[in-house]
N, C-alpha and C positions, 0 to 999 in steps of 0.2 A: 121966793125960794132960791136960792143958793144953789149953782151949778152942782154940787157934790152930791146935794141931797137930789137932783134925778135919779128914776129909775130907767133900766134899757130894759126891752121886750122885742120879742120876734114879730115884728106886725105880719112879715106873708112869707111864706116857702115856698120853692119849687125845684125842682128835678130833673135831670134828662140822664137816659142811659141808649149808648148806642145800640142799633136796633139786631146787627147779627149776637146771636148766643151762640157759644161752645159748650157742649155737654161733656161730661165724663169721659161717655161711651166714643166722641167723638176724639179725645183727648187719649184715649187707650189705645188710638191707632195711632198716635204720635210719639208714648213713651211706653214703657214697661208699667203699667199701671192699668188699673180697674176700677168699676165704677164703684164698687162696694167697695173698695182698698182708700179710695178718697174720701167718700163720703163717711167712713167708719173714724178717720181720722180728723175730717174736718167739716163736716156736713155740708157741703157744698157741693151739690148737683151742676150747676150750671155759672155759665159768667158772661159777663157781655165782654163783646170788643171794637172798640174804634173801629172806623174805617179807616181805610188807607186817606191820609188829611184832613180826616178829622183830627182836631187835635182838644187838648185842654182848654184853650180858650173860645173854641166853640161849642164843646160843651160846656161851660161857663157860664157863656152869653144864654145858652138856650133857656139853662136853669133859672137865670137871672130873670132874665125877660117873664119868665114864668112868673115867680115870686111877684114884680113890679104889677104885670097885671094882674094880679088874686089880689094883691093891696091898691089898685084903681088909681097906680103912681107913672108916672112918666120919667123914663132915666133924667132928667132933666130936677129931679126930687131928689136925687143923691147928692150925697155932702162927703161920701167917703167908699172906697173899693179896695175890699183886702183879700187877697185868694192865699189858700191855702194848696201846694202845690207840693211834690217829689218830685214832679216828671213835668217840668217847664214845656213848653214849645222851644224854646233855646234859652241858652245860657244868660244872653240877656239882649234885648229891654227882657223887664220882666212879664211873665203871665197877665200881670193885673194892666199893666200898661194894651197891652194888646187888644185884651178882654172892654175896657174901654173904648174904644176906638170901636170895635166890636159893639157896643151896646148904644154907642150915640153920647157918651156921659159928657158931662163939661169939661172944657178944659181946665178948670182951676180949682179942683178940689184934688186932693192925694190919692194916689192908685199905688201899692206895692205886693209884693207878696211876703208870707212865711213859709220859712222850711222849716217843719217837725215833722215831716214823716206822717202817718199814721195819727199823732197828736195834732197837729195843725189843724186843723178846723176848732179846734178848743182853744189851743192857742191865741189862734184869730179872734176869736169869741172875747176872752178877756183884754187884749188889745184894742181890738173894737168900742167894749164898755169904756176903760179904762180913757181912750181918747172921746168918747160921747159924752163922759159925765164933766169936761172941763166945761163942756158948752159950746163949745166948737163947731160941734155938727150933729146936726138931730137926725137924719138916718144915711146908715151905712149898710152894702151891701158886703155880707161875708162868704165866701164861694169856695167851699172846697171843689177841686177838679183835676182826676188822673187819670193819666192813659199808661196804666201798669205794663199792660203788654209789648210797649215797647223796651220796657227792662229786665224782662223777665226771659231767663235763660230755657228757650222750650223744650232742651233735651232735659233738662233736672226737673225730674218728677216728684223731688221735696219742695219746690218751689211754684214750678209752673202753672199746678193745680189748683194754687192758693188764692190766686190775681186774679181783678176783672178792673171794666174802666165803669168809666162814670163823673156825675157830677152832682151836688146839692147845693143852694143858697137859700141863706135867711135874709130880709131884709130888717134890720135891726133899726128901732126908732126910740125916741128919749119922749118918758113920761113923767109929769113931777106925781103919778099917784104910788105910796108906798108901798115896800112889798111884794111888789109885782118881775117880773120879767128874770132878771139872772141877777140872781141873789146872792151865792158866794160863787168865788174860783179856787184854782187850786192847779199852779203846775210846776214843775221838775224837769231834771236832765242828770244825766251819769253819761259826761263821755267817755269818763272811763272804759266804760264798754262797748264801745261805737263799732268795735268789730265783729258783735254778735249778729249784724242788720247794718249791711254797709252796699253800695256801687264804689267803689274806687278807683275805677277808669273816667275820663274825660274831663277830668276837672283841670285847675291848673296843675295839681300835684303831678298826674300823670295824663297828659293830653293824649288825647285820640290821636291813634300811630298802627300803622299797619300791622304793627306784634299786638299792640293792646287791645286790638278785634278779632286776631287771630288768635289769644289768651282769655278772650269773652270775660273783658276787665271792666267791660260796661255793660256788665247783668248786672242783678239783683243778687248776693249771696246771704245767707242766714245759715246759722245755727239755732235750729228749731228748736232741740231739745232746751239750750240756753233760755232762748226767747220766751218759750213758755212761761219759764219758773219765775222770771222778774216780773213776765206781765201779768202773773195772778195774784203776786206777791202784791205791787205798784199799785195796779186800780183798785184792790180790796182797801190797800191802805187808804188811795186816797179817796177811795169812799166814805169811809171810815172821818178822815180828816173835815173834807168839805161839810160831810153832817155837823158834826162838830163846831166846827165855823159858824154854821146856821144855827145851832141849837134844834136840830130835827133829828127827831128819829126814824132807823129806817122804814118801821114799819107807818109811817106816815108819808113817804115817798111810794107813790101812783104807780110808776113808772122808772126804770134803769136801762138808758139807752147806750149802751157799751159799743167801743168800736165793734165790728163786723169783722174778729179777725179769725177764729177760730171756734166753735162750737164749743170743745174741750176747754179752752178756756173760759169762755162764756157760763160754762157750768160749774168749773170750778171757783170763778171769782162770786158767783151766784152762790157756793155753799158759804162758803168760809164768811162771807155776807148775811148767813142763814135767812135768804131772800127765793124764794121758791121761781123755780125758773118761767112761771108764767106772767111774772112784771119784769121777764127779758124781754123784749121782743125783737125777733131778729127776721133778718130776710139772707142771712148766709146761703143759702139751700139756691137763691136765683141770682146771686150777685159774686158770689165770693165775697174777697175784702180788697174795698174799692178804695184803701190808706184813707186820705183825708176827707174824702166823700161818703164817708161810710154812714159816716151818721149822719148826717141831713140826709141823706137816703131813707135810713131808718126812720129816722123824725118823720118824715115828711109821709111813709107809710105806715106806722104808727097813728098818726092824724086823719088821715082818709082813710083807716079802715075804723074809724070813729072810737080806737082807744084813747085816747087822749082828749078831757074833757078840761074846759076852762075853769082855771082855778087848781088845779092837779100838779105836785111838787113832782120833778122831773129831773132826774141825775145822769147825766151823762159824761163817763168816763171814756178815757184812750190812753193806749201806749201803743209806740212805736221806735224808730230807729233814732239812734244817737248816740245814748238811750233818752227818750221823753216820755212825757206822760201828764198827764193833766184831767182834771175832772170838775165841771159845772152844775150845779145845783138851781133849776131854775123854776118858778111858778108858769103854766105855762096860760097862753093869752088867744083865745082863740080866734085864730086868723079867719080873714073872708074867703070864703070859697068860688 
């Protein structure tokens, strides 16, 4: 068989979210807001947050390590390490390099990261495939992991609400059996709009500088009402598309594991889909939206709360900042426990 004709599957997942939670009600004594004024807008009760160094790439590791042992693999079994990241540990080396070094992995296989925002872990996802089906390397660790709260401006109560940290990985391995594992992709960008969903301090364009912290140029800013309309618009479509690609129909897909950004959207992309909202499953309500972690979070509870049965077509869409957006279509393979 012919490297092209592999298939990639998720052989093991795993998770970590830091252990303090922020509620609402706790969050109401920090800005002009309430717990019914958040959750009516975004169904999210609660979020976790880092500790003071914890960062990305130890939650990373933790998630990883998890994944390795449910699949009864030793880091020393990886052939490849791609995190998907917003919020680095620093500008650079990168995430993945650290997170390495972190896990034990070899020195001579590739470690980097993606920035999508929000889409990055999807990104990852067909990046991943895309370099597995050369034949190059039969498994890859793909690791969304953010620690939002540190970009998140906590006097803006449009924004501050919204974030929580977190981390998820797949361990991703190459099978010659057909049909199986992540079966079409599907991703986009519009930087035309990159000002809807932007940090625009600390980069080279505008370095960190005594004004650009006392101008809070390295938070998080968004136009919400913006952001919505593209990303109901974006994942319906590329829902819509990816089917397509497969020759599937929706009502033959299990399962629609949407980023974690927004309830309201959540529901909306669910009509216009006319997909009834109990093949969403979301965990907004204890996480917030975790960007790139959001969904291997999801995925990963999704699967232990025993929805997800092997053999179950399984679409998971994202948008986030840029503008990105991306969506995977995948049979899913049921991992060891």
């Amino acid at each position: 068989m012919s490297s092209a004709e592999l298939s990639v599957f998720i052989r093991a997942i795993g998770v970590h979210t830091p252990e303090r939670k922020l509620t609402n009600a706790e969050l109401s004594k920090m800005v002009d807001t309430s717990d019914e004024w958040i959750k009516t807008r975004s169904g999210i009760a609660e979020r976790r947050i880092a500790a003071p160094g914890e960062n990305p790439s130890d939650m990373g590791a933790k998630a990883a390590a998890k994944a390795l042992e449910r699949a009864g693999l030793t880091p020393a079994d990886v052939d490849l390490l791609i995190v998907a990241t917003m919020t680095p540990d620093v500008p650079f080396p990168s995430t993945a390099c650290l997170l390495q070094a972190k896990l034990g992995l070899r020195r001579d296989i590739p470690c980097f990261d993606v920035s999508a925002a929000c889409s990055g872990f999807v990104y990852a996802l067909q990046v991943a495939k895309d370099m597995m089906r050369s034949g190059a390397y039969r498994r890859t660790l793909v690791i969304g992991s953010e620690k939002l709260s540190s970009v998140v401006d906590w006097s803006d109560r449009t924004t501050c609400v919204l974030f929580g940290d977190g981390a998820g990985a797949v361990l991703l391995e190459t099978t010659p059996e057909k049909n199986v594992g992540l079966l079409g992709n599907l991703l986009g960008a519009d930087g035309n709009n990159s000002e809807l969903l932007h940090c625009i301090g600390g980069g080279s364009a505008a370095p960190a500088t005594t004004d650009s912290l006392r101008d809070g140029k390295h938070f998080l800013r968004m136009n919400g009402k913006e952001v919505f309309r593209h990303a109901v618009r974006v994942m319906a479509e590329s829902c819509e598309r990816v089917l397509a690609q497969c020759d599937v129909k929706s009502e033959q897909v299990a399962w629609f594991i949407p980023h974690q950004a927004n309830s309201r959207i959540l529901e909306a992309v669910a009509s216009q889909l006319n997909v009834g909202m109990d093949r969403f499953p979301s965990n907004l309500e204890r996480y917030g939206n975790t960007s790139a972690a959001s969904i291997p979070l999801a995925l990963e509870e999704a699967w232990t709360d025993g929805k997800l049965k092997h053999g179950d077509l399984v679409l998971i869409v994202a948008f986030g900042a840029g503008l990105t957006w991306g969506a995977t279509l995948l049979r899913w393979h049921e991992p060891p426990r």
